[in-house]
C-alpha positions, 0 to 999 in steps of 0.5 A: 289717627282717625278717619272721619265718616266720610272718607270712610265711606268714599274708601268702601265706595273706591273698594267696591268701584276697585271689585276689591271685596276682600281688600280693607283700604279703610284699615291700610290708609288709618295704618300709613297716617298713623305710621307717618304720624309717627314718624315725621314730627310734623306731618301733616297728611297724605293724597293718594291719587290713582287710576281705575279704568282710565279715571283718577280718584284721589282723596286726601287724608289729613293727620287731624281735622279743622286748620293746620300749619301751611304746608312746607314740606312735602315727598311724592313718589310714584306708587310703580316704585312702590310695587304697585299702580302705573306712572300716573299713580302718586303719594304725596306726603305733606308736613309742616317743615321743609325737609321733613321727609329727607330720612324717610325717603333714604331709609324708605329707597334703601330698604325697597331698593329703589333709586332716590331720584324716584322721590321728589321732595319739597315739591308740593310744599306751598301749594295752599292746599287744604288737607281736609277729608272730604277731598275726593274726586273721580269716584263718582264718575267711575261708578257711573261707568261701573253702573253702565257696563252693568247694564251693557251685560243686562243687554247680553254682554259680558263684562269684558265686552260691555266694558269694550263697548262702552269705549267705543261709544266713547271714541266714537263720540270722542267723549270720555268714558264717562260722559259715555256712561252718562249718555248710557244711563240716560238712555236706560232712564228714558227708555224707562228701563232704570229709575 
């Protein structure tokens, strides 16, 4: 399994966006597809969407690069049931047979002990999606509110603050926070104050 170049990068974008420094998410999603490569003969990759600071990022992993068969398996569970993000937080695995994932989602429930109604299988099979790398989304924007509360501090603001202020400005403009971001760095760019 490997990673290509610009998913890489998108991963050590997302570990900087995340303030995770010390976290290797390039390393930890090379060991799931590798695992599930071995584990399910027809898997075929992976998505991962999640949220930071109210924004959903989310990127695709697939098993190789170039075509691959349609998608007729599938299992998606919630990253709560996994210990970890919020309701809205998935994986969704994709493979090539229907049915692919029905053991490793009975072995996966009993040995987190977790109910199998929090597995949905086969439901994302048949989509026409195509799993290919470069497929992201949200990173961008959360670096444009990332670089706008950096720039709120510059005014005197905490980064607890800044952050507060920038969705106020949102409300107020009933915006999402990132259009907010945009029209605070857009102001920084008239005003001269940021290039």
């Amino acid at each position: 399994m490997e990673i290509s170049a610009a998913l890489a990068a998108d991963l050590r974008t997302l570990t900087t966006a995340l303030d995770q420094p010390n976290e290797d998410i390039e390393s930890a999603v090379a060991n799931l597809a590798t695992g599930l490569a071995a584990t399910v003969d027809s898997y075929l990759g992976f998505t991962i969407t999640t949220h930071a600071g109210g924004n959903p990022i989310s990127f695709t992993v697939p098993r190789r690069a170039g075509s691959h068969p349609p998608v007729t398996g599938s299992f998606r569970i919630s990253l709560t049931a996994l210990g970890s993000g919020s309701p809205s937080d998935w994986l969704i695995l994709y493979a090539a047979n229907p049915g692919a994932f029905v053991d490793l989602a009975a072995d996966l429930c009993w040995a987190l002990d977790i109910d199998i109604n929090t597995v949905i299988l086969d439901a994302d099979a048949d989509t026409g999606i195509e799993l290919t790398a470069t497929v992201n989304t949200g990173l961008t924007e959360l670096s444009m509110i990332n670089q706008a509360i950096g720039a709120l501090t510059e005014e005197g603001l905490t980064v607890e603050q800044a952050a507060v202020e920038l969705q106020h400005r949102a409300e107020a403009d009933r915006v999402t926070l990132h259009t907010a971001a945009a029209r605070v760095m857009s102001t920084l760019r008239t005003d001269g104050l940021c290039p």
